[in-house]
C-alpha positions in Angstrom: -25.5 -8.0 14.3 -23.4 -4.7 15.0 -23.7 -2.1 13.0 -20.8 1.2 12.6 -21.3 4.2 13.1 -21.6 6.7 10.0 -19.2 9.2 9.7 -19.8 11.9 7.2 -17.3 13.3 5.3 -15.4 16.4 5.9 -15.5 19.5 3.3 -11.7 19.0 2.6 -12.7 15.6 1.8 -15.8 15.8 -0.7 -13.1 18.9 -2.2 -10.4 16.0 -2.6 -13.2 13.1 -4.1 -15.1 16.1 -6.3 -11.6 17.4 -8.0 -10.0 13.5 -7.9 -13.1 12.2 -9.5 -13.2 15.4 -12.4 -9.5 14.8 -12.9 -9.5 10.8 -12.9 -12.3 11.1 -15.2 -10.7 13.5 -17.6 -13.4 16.0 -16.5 -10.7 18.1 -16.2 -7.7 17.9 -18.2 -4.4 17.4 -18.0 -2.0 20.9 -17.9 -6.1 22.8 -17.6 -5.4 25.5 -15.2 -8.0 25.7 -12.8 -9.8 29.0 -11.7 -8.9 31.0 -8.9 -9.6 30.1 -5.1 -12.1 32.3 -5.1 -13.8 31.2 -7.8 -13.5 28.0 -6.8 -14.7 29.0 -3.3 -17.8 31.1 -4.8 -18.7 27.9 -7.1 -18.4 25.2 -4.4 -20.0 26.9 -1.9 -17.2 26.4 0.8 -14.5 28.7 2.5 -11.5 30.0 0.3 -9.5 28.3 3.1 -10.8 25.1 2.7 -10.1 25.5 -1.2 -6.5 26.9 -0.4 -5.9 23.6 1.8 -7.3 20.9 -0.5 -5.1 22.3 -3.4 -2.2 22.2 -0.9 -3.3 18.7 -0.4 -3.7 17.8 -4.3 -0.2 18.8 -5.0 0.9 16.9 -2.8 -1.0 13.5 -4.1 0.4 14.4 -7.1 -3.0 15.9 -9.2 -2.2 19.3 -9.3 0.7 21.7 -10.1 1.2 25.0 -8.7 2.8 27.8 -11.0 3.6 30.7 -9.0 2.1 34.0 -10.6 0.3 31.9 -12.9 -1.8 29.4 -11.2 -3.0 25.9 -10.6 -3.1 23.5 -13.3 -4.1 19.9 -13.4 -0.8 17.6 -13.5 -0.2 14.6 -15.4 -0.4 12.1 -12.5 0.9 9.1 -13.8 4.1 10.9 -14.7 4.8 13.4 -11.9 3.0 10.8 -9.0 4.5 9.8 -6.3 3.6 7.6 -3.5 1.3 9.9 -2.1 -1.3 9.5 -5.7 -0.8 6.1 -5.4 -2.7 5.9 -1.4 -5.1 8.3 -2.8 -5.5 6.3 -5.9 -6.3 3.2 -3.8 -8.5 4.9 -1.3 -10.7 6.2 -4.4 -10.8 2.6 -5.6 -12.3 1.4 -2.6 -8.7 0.0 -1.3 -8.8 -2.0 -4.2 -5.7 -2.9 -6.5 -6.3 -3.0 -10.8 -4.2 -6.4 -12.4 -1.2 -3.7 -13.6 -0.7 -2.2 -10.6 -0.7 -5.7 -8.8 2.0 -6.8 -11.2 4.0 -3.1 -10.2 3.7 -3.8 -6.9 4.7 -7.7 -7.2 8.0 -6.7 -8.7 8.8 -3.3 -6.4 8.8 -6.2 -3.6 10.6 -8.4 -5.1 13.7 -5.7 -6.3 13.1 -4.3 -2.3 12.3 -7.1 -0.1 14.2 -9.5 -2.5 17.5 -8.1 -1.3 16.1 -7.9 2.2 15.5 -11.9 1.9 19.2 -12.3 0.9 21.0 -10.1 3.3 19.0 -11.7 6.3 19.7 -15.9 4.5 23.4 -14.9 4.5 23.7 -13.3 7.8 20.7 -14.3 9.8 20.9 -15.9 13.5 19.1 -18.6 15.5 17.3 -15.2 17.3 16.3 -13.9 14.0 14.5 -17.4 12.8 13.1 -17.8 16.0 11.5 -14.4 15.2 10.2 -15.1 11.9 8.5 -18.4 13.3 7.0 -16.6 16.4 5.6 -14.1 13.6 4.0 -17.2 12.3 2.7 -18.4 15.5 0.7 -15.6 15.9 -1.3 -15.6 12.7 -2.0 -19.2 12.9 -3.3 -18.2 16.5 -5.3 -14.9 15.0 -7.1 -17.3 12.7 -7.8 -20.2 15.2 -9.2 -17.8 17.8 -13.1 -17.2 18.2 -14.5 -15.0 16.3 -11.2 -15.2 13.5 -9.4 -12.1 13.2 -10.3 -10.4 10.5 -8.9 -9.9 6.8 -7.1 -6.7 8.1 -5.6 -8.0 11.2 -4.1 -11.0 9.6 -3.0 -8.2 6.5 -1.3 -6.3 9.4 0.8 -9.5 11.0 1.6 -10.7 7.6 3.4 -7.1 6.9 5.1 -7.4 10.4 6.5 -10.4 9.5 8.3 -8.7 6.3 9.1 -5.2 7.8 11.3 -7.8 10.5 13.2 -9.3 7.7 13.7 -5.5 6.4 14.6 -4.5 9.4 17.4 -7.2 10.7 18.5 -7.1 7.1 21.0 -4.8 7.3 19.9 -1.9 5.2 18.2 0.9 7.1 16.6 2.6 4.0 14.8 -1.1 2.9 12.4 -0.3 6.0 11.8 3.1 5.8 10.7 2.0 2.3 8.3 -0.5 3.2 6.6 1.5 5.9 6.4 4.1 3.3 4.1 1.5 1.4 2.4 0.0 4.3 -1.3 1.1 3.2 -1.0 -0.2 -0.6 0.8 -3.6 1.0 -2.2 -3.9 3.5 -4.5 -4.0 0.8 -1.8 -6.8 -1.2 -2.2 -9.0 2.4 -5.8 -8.6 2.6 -6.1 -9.8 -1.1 -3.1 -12.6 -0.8 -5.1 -14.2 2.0 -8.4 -14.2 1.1 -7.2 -16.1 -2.4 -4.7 -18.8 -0.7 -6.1 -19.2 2.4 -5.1 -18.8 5.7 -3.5 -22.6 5.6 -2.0 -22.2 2.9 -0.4 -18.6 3.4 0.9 -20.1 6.8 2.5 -23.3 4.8 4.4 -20.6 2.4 5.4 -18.5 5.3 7.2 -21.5 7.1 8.6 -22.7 3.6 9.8 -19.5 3.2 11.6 -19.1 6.6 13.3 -22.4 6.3 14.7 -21.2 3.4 16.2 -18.5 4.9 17.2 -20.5 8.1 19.3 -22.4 5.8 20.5 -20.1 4.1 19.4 -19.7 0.4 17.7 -16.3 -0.1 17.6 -17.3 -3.9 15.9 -20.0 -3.1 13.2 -18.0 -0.9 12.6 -15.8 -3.5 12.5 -18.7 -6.0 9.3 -19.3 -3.6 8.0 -15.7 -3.7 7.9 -15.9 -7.3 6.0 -19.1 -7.6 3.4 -17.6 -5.0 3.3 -14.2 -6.7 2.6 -16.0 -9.9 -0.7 -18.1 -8.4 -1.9 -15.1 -6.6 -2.1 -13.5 -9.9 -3.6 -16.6 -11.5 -6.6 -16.3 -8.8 -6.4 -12.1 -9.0 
């Protein structure tokens, strides 16, 4: 057996869990204003740098609001969030997804990727489905090989395979957008595999590209829905 190395966390990391963790728990409150840097500094026992950064940093996730000449207060994160809270919410959950947030994800995809699907049906060539099926190939080889590749490999091939039909669709903002959620759709892949099955991911995938070989992007999606449905089922 193999065993990783540790890695110990940085002090802009343990300030990011300790305030997360005070805020998600309601520790501190929404719209409390927090003390100053130095305070904070002084009571954490790190550098008023390190505070100055990971305030920088919390803004930006989306737990904290800056008021010039007045301060920093804690923000009310499931209103002012923005993808950025939604990573950090993840990574604090142990890259794990709750049920609602599944069912929030399921139908972003479906609104985003959905009219991928039907650009790329209705405009798609032999190259493109040749593509797709390649894609394909190459996780039914990943989980024949010796040892299997692992949950997060196959998570990663299984999002390559859906960036391509965002990228040949057509639109160039429907990529940006789904690179922009790669890390909370790795953890969707990992999840979706480990309940179907490899087999039975790689039978949807090939059901779904005939569909769009001939085609019928309703009818793809028709396909989605039914999966995103038992995936839920099994969640």
């Amino acid at each position: 057996m193999k065993f990783k190395a540790l890695v110990a966390p940085t002090i802009g990391e343990l300030f990011d869990n300790t305030m997360q963790d005070m805020i998600l728990s309601g520790e501190l409150a929404i719209g409390e204003k927090l003390p100053t840097e130095q305070e904070l500094a002084e009571e954490l026992r790190i550098s008023k740098s390190a505070v100055h950064q990971g305030i920088k940093r919390l803004e930006r996730q989306g737990f904290l609001r800056i008021v010039p000449r007045h301060g920093v207060f804690v923000a009310n994160y499931p209103e002012t969030g923005n993808l950025d809270t939604l990573v950090a919410l993840l990574k604090r959950n142990g890259n794990k997804l709750d049920r609602k947030t599944v069912v929030s994800v399921l139908q972003f995809r479906e609104a985003n990727e959905g009219m991928a699907v039907r650009m790329l049906a209705a405009n798609h060539t032999t190259g493109h489905i040749l593509r797709l099926r390649m894609y394909i190939d190459d996780i039914k080889k990943a989980a024949a090989k010796n040892p299997a590749a692992t949950p997060a490999e196959l998570a990663e091939l299984l999002f390559s395979y859906h960036l391509y039909i965002g990228l040949q669709s057509g639109n160039n903002v429907i990529p940006m957008v789904m690179n922009a959620f790669h890390d909370v759709s790795a953890v969707f892949w990992r999840t979706w595999v480990a309940n179907m099955g490899v087999d039975k991911a790689v039978d949807f995938l090939e059901r779904f590209t005939a569909r769009i070989a001939a085609g019928d992007g309703d009818g793809a999606m028709e396909l989605y829905r039914k999966s995103a449905e038992e995936y839920l089922a099994n969640y």
